[in-house]
Each structure stands twice: as structure tokens, then as C-alpha cells.
C-alpha positions as CSV (number, residue, x, y, z in Angstrom):
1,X,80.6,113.3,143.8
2,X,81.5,116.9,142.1
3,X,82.6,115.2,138.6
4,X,84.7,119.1,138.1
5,X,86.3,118.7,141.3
6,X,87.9,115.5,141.0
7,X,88.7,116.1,137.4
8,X,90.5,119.4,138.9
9,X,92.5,117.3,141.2
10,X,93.5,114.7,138.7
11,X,94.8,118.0,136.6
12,X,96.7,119.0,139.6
13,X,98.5,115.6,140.1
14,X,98.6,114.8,136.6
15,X,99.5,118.1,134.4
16,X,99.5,117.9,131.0
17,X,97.4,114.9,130.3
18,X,94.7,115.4,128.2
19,X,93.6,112.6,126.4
20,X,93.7,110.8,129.9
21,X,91.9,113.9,131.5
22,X,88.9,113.9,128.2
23,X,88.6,109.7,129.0
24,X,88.2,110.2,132.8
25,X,85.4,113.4,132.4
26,X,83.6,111.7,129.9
27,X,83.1,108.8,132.1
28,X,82.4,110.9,135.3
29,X,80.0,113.4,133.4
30,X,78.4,110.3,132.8
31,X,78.1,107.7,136.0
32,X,77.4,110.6,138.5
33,X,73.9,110.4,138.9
34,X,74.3,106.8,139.5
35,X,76.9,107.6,141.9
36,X,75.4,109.4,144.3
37,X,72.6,106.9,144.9
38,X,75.5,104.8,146.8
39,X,76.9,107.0,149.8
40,X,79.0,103.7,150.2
41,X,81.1,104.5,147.2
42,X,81.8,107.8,148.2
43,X,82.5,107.0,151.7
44,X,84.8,104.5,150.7
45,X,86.3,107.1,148.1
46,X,85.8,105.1,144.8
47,X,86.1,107.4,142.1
48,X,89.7,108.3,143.2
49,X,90.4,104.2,143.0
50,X,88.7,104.3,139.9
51,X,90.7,106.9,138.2
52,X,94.2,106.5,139.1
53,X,96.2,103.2,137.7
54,X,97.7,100.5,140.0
55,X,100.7,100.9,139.0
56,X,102.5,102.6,135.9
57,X,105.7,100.9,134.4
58,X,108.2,103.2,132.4
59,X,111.6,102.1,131.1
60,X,114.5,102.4,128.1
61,X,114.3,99.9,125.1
62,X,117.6,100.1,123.5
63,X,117.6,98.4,120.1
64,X,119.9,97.9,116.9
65,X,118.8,99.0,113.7
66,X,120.3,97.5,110.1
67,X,123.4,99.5,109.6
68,X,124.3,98.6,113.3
69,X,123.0,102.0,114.9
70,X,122.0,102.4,118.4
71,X,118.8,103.5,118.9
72,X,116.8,104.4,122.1
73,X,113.1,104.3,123.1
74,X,110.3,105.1,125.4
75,X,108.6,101.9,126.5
76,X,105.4,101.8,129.2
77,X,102.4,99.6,130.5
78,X,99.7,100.5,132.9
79,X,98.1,98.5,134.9
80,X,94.7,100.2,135.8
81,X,92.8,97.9,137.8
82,X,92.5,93.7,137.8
83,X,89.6,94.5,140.7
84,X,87.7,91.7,138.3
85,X,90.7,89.9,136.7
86,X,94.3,89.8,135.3
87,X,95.6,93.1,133.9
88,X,94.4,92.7,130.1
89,X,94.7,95.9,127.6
90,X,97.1,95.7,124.5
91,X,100.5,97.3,123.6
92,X,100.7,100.1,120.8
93,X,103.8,101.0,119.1
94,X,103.4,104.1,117.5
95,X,105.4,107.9,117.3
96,X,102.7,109.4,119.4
97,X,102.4,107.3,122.7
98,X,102.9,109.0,125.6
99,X,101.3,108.6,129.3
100,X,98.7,110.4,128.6
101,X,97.0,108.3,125.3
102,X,98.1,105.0,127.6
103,X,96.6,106.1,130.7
104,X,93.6,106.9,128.9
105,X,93.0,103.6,126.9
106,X,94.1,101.6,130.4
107,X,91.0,103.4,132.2
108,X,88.6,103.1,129.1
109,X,89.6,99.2,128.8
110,X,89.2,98.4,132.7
111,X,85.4,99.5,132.1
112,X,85.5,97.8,128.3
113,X,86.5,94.6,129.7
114,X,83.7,94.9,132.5
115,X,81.2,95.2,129.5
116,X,82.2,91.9,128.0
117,X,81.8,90.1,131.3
118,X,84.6,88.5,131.3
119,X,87.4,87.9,134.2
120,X,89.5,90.8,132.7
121,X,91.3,93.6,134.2
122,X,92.3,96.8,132.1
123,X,95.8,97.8,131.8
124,X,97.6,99.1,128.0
125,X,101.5,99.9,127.2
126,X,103.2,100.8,124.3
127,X,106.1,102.8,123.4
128,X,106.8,105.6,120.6
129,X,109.1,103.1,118.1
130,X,107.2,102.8,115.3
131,X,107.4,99.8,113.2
132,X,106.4,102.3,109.9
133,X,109.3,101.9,107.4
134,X,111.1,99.6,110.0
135,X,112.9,95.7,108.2
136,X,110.8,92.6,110.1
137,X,114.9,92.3,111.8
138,X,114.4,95.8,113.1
139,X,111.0,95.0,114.7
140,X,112.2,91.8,116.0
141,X,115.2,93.3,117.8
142,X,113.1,96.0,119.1
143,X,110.0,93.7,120.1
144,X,112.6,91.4,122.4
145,X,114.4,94.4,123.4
146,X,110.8,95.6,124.7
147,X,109.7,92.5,126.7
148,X,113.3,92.4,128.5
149,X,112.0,94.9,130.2
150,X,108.4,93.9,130.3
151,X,108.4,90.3,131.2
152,X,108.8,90.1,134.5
153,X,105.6,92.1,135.2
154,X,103.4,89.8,133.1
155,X,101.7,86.4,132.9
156,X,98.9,84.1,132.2
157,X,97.4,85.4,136.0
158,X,98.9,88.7,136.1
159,X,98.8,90.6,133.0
160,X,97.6,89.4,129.6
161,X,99.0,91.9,126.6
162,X,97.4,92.0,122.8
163,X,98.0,94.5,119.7
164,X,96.7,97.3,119.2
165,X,97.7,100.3,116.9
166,X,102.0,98.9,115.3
167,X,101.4,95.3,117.0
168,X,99.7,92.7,114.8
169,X,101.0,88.9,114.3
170,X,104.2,89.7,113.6
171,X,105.0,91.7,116.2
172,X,103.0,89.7,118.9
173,X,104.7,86.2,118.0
174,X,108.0,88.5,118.4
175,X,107.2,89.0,121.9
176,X,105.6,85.8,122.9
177,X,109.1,84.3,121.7
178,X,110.9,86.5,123.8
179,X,108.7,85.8,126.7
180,X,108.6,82.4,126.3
181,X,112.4,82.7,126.1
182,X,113.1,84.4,129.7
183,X,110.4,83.0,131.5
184,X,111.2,79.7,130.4
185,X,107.3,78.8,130.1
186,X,104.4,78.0,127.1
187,X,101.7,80.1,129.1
188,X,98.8,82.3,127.2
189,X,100.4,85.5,128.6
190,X,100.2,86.8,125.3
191,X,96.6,87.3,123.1
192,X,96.1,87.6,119.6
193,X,98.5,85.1,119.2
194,X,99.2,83.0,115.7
195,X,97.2,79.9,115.3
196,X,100.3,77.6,115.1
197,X,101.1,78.3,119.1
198,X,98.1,79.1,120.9
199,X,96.2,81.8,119.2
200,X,92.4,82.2,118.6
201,X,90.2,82.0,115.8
202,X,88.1,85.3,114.7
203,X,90.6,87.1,117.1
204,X,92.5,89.0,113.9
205,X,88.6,89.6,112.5
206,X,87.2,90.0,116.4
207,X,87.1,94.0,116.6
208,X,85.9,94.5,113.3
209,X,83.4,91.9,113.6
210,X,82.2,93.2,116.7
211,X,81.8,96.4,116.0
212,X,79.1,95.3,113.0
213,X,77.5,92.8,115.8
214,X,76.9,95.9,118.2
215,X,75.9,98.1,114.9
216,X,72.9,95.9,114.0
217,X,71.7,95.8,117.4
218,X,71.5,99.5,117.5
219,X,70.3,99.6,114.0
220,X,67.1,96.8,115.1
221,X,66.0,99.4,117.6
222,X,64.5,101.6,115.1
223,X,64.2,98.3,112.5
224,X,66.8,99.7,110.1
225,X,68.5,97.3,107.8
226,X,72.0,97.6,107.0
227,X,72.1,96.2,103.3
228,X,72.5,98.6,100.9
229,X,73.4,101.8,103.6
230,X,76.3,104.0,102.4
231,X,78.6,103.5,105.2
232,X,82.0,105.6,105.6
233,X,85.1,103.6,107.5
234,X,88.1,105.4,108.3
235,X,91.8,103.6,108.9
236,X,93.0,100.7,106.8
237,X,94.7,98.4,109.5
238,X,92.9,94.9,111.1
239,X,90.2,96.8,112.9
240,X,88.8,98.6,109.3
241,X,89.7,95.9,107.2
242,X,87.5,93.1,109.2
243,X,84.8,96.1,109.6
244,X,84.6,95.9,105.8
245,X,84.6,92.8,105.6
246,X,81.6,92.3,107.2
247,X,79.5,95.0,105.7
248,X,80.6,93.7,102.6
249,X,78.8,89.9,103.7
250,X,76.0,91.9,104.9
251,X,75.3,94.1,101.6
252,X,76.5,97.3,103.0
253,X,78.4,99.5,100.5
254,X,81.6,101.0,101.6
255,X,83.2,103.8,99.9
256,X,86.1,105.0,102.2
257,X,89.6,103.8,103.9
258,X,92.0,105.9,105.1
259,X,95.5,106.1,106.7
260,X,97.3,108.5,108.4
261,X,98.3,110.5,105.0
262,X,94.8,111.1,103.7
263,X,92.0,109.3,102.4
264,X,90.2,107.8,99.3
265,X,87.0,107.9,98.1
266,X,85.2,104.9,95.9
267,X,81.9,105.8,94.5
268,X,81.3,102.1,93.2
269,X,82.0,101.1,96.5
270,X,85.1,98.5,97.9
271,X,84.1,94.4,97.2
272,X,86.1,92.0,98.2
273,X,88.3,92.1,95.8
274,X,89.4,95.6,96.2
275,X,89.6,94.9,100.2
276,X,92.3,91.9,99.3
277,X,94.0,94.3,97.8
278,X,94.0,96.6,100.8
279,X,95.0,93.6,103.0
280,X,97.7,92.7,100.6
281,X,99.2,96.4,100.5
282,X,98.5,97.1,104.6
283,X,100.1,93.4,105.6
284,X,102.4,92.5,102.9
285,X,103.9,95.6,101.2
286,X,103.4,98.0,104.5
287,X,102.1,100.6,101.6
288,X,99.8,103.4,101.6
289,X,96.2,103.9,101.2
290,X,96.8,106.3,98.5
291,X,98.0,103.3,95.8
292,X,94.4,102.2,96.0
293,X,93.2,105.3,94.3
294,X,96.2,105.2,91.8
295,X,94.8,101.2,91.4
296,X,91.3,101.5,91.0
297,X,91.2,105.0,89.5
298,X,89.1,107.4,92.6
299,X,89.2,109.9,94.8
300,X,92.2,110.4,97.3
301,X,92.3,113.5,99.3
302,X,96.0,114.3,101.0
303,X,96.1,115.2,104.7
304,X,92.3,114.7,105.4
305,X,89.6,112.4,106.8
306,X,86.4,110.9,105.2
307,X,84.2,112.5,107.3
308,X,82.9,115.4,104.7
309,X,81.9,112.4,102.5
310,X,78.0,111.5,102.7
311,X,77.5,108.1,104.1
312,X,74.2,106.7,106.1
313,X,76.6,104.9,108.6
314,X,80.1,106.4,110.0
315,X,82.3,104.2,111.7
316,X,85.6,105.3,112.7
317,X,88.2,102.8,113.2
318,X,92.0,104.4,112.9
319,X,92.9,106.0,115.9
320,X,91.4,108.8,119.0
321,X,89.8,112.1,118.4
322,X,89.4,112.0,114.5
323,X,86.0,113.4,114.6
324,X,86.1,116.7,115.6
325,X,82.5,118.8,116.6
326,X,82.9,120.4,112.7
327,X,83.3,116.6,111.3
328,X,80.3,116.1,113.4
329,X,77.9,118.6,112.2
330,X,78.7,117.7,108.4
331,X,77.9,114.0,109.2
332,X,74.5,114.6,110.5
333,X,73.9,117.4,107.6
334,X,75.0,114.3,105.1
335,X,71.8,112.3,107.1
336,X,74.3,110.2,108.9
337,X,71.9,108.0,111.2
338,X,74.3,106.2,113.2
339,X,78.2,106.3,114.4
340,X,80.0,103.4,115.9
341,X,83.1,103.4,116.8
342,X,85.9,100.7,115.7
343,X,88.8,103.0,117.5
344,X,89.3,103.7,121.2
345,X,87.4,107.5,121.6
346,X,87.7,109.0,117.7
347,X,84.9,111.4,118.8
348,X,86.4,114.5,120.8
349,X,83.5,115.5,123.4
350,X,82.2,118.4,120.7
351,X,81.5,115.5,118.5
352,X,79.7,113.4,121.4
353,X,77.8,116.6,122.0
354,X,76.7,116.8,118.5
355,X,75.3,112.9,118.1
356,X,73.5,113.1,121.2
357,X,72.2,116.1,120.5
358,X,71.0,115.1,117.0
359,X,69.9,112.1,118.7
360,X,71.3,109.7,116.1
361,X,72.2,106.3,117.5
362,X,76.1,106.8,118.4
363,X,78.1,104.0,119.8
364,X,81.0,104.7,122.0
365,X,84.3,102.5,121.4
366,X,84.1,100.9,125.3
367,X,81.1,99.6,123.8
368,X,81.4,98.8,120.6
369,X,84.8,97.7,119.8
370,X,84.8,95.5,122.7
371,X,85.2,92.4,120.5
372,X,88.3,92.2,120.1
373,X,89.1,92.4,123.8
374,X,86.6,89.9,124.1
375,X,87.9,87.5,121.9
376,X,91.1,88.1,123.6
377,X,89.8,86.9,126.8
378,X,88.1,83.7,124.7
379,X,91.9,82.9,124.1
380,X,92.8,83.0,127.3
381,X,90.0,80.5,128.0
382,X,91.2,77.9,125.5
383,X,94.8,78.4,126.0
384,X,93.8,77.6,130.0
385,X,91.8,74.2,129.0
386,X,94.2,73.1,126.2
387,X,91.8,73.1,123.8
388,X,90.4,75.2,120.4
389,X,87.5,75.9,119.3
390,X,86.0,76.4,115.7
391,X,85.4,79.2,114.0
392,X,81.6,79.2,114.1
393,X,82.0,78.2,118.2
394,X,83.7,81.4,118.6
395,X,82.0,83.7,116.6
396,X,79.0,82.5,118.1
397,X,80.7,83.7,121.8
398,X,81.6,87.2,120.6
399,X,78.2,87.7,118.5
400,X,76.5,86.6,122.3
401,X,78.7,88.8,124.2
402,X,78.3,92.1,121.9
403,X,74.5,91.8,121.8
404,X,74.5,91.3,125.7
405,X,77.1,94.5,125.7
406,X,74.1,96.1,123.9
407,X,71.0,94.4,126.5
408,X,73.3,96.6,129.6
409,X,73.6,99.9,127.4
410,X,69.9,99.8,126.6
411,X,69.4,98.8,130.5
412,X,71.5,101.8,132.0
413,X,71.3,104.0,129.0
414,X,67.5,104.4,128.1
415,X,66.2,107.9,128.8
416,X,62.9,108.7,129.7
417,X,61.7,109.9,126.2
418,X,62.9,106.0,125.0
419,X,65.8,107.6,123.3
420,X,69.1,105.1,124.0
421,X,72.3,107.2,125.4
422,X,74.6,104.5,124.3
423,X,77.7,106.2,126.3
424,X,75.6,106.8,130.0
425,X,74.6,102.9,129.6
426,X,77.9,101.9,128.6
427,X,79.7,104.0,131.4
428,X,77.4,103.2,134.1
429,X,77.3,99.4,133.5
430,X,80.9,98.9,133.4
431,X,81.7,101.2,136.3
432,X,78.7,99.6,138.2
433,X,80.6,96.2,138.1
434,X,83.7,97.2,138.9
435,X,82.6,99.8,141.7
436,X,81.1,96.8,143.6
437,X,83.7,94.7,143.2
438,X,86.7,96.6,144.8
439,X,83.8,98.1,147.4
440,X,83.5,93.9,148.2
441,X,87.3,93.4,148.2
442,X,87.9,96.0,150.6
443,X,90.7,98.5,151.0
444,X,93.6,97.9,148.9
């Protein structure tokens, strides 16, 4: 396999792409040593299969807004592979979805859900409405003006959406009403449901979590304790405010949040008080991040991320390539020691090039914000049996899972000098799994 060449070709098919194109390289760069042990994968032309999506869905969602205006917008889902199981990614609703950004997080979750081991496909869809400044009427008409379109290319054994960036509780019960609605069924087609019809426990706290599980892991391989490290956390939705949370538990000091406007800086570090607050003014009031430096008197910087601010521990949770090579650099100036990533690929390749080059323990997303997904896929597990389990049950599962995420990493990833390359071991185990299994399954 030439990785250049068949990134070429997907350029030629696929012009102007390149947050899908950045995801495919990055994996490629990665798995092609591996690859060309097995002249059966490229005799039986797998990377193509790999790369390209099932099937791409792309339709109109026309909805009413409050003073009765009609408004129109983009709605999509891919659906990557379900060589190992039902389609499973989430839907994002935010200004800048496109093909591109959904192509891309489709591919990376088809090798994310591999990691987990789990009978989950990878598929994502979304559409550029964003629920930002929007009444809860204006996202309900929109949400079931979304999945009139979408339902009839889900279900429980087809294609399992989730949240992601714009979708939390609200807006999934929204759909899963609509759903339930047309299809005239109670099925689990729908994850990160609410606990009243269906939904998980941990699942709201499951990324977050997760990412911390997979973080001490890494951190245990050079017998580094967390409690006390200054760690920097960027966004201020579910993903950052659960990431907190559990530094918080384990001693960690946190001093940053941020949101798509800027950031803020707390020297005396967020508690749990402060991060109610952020809940409260994120969930409740839909407010900005900049009202907690107003509150608590700090530090907020307009139209920037946290990543000049020295920290021990970075991890990026808001949205894809926030760290740039520059944001990089300063990090590991700072004496960063380890990045892990909360978000679906924050680092742009400079900044991959930078960690691994430092040789700081670096976490990609696929890998270490796989808990969520995970969780997800628990859901679907007790929504098929009838039955929920406690909270200490399933935490239990998705602390396993992530440390067993970790075990293949360290399996595919260790280099000869013992040094870990957390994105080669994440790569090559997921793509391993779901290589063989379409190989087995023949030509489709």
C-alpha cells in the first residue's frame, strides 16, 4: 500500500474534503507497515473498503421558527461500515457541519468502536442548524423535522444514533419521540437516552469519565500520579464538564474551560462548586463561559484557546483541530507531560508531530474518548435484555473496557526504544479487527 497514492485518489473523487482527507492520512501513515505484512488485504483491495462510507444520506429539513418563519437546512448521516455491527456514531448539530467533518468522524468512529470491542459499526450525521440561541419549541420542531427524514434508515439492528456536539438530552428525547412516533415502535435505536425511557447510567458522564480512565493508564506507565497536576481542559459542554469532574474526585487541579468565544483562566483552580455553576449556565441558561470570570472574578481571554496557559496535563475536549503545531510547542515548553484527547482529532497533524516528537505520552481521541461510545453500546445492551444496571455496574464496564483500549495501544503501539506511540496502537488495533472481518465476510 502507497498511503500518498490512495490518499491522492480519495482527493481526486472527493475534492475539497479536508478534515475527512487529514482523518484518513493519519490513519494510513499509521497502519501501513502492518498492512503490507498481509498481501490478502491488498489483494482483496481493503484500504479502498476501508476509506470510503457505505452509504452517505443527504436531505432538506424544513422547520418553523417562533414568529412562524420558514427556515431550511442541511441534514446528513453516514454510514461507514457495520463490517462488526449496526451503524453506531452520533448526530451533531452545529453551523459548521459539512461532509467533510461527518465523513471524517464516521471513519474515525468505525475504528473507535472496534477499540471498545463492542458489536458496533461507525457511521455520524448531523446537519448545520444550530440549537445556539434557538427556544426548546424551535429545537423540537427542528429535531422531528430532522428524523422525518432520518427514520427510515435507522433502528435497533441497523443504525443506532447518539449526541454529539448541539445534541444532549433534550434534543435526543426529541428525536427518539419522533422516532418512536413514525415507526410506531419502543426500540433502543436511539443512545444517550433519558433515564425515564431507556437511557443509561454514566452515559451523560461516559466520555468524560473515560477519557480520565485511559489518562491514568498512560500516566501508570511512567508511575505518575495525577493528584495535584495542573491540568488545562478546553470546551464547557458534557464531554469537559464530566472530565472535570473527575479530576476534581481524583485531586487534580483544573484551571481552564472554554467555549467557542474565548476562554478563562482560574488560578485557585474550578471545585465543584464552581463546575455546578458551569453545568447550571452550559444546561440551564445556554450562557457563556465568559460569566464565569465576571462570577468568580479571573482571567477571560476573547477569541482564544487555553493552550498558552501552563498546565502538567492538556486535555482538549471542545471540538477538531484546536491545537495547532504553535499551541503544541508552547505546551511542551510549559512541561506539559501528557495530552489526551476528550474531542474527536483537536490536534492538527503539526501538533501530533510535535507530541511524538517530544515524546510526551499523547492520547489520540479514537482512543481515548471512546467511553462514551462505549457506554452507548452498554445501552444498547440493556435496552436489548429489558433490564438496567447500577451505576457502579456500569462504570465498572467502561473503566474495564478503557483500560483494555489501553492493553491494545500498548500491544500495537510500543516501539522498540519502549516508548508507547499511542496513535500507531490505536490505528492498527482497530483497523486490524475490522480488516479481518470484512476480509472473512467476503466481497460486498
Amino acid at each position: 500500500m502507497n498511503a500518498q497514492k490512495v490518499l491522492d485518489d480519495l482527493k481526486r473523487r472527493f475534492p475539497n474534503e479536508p478534515e475527512y482527507h487529514q482523518a484518513v492520512m493519519e490513519v494510513l501513515e499509521s497502519i501501513e507497515e502492518t498492512y503490507s505484512q498481509y498481501p490478502e488485504f491488498e489483494k482483496a483491495n481493503l484500504i479502498e473498503r476501508l476509506c470510503i462510507p457505505d452509504r452517505i444520506f443527504s436531505f432538506r429539513v424544513t422547520w418553523v421558527d417562533d414568529r412562524g418563519n420558514i427556515k431550511t437546512n442541511m441534514g446528513y448521516r453516514i454510514q461507514h461500515s457495520n463490517a462488526i455491527g449496526p451503524y453506531k456514531g452520533g448526530i451533531r448539530l452545529h453551523s459548521s457541519v459539512n461532509p467533510s467533518i461527518l465523513k471524517f468522524l464516521a471513519f474515525e468512529q468505525t475504528f473507535k468502536n472496534a477499540l471498545t470491542t463492542l458489536p458496533m459499526g461507525g457511521a455520524k450525521g448531523g446537519s448545520d442548524f444550530s440549537p445556539k440561541g434557538k427556544s426548546n419549541a424551535e429545537v423540537m420542531r427542528f429535531c422531528q423535522a430532522f428524523v422525518l427524514e432520518l427514520w427510515k434508515h435507522i433502528g435497533p439492528d441497523i443504525d443506532v444514533p447518539a449526541g454529539d456536539i448541539g445534541v444532549g438530552g433534550r434534543e435526543i428525547a426529541y428525536m427518539f419521540g419522533m422516532y418512536k412516533k413514525l415507526s410506531k415502535e419502543f426500540t433502543g435505536t436511539f443512545t444517550g437516552k433519558g433515564l425515564e425511557f431507556g437511557g443509561s447510567l454514566i452515559r451523560p458522564e461516559a466520555t468524560g469519565y473515560g477519557n480520565i480512565y485511559f489518562l491514568l493508564e498512560m500516566l501508570k506507565t511512567r508511575n505518575i500520579d495525577i493528584k495535584d497536576k495542573v491540568c488545562t481542559v478546553s470546551g464547557s459542554g458534557n464531554v469537559a464538564q464530566y472530565t472535570v469532574e473527575k479530576l476534581i474526585e481524583l485531586g487534580a487541579k483544573v484551571v481552564t474551560l472554554s467555549d467557542s468565544n474565548g476562554y478563562v483562566y482560574d488560578p485557585d483552580g474550578i471545585d465543584s462548586e464552581k463546575l455546578e455553576y458551569v453545568k447550571e449556565l452550559k444546561e440551564i441558561y445556554r450562557g457563556r463561559i465568559r460569566e464565569y470570570a465576571e462570577k468568580y472574578n479571573c482571567k477571560y481571554v476573547e477569541g482564544a484557546r487555553p493552550w498558552g496557559e501552563k498546565c502538567d496535563i492538556a486535555l482538549p475536549s471542545a471540538t477538531q483541530n484546536e491545537i495547532s503545531a504553535d499551541d503544541a510547542k508552547t505546551l511542551v515548553a510549559n512541561g506539559c507531560i501528557a495530552v489526551s484527547e476528550g474531542a474527536n482529532m483537536p490536534s492538527t497533524p503539526g501538533a501530533i508531530e510535535v507530541f511524538q516528537n517530544a515524546k510526551i505520552l499523547y492520547a489520540p481521541g479514537k482512543a481515548a474518548n471512546a467511553g462514551g461510545v462505549a457506554t452507548s453500546g452498554l445501552e444498547m445492551t440493556q435496552n436489548s435484555i429489558r433490564l438496567s444496571w447500577t451505576r457502579e455496574e456500569v462504570d465498572a464496564k467502561l473503566k474495564n473496557i478503557m483500560q483494555n483500549i489501553h492493553a491494545q495501544c500498548v500491544k500495537y503501539g510500543t516501539e522498540a526504544d519502549g516508548h508507547v506511540n499511542y496513535v500507531k496502537g490505536a490505528n492498527v488495533a482497530g483497523f486490524m479487527k475490522v480488516a479481518k472481518t470484512i476480509l472473512a465476510q467476503g466481497v460486498l
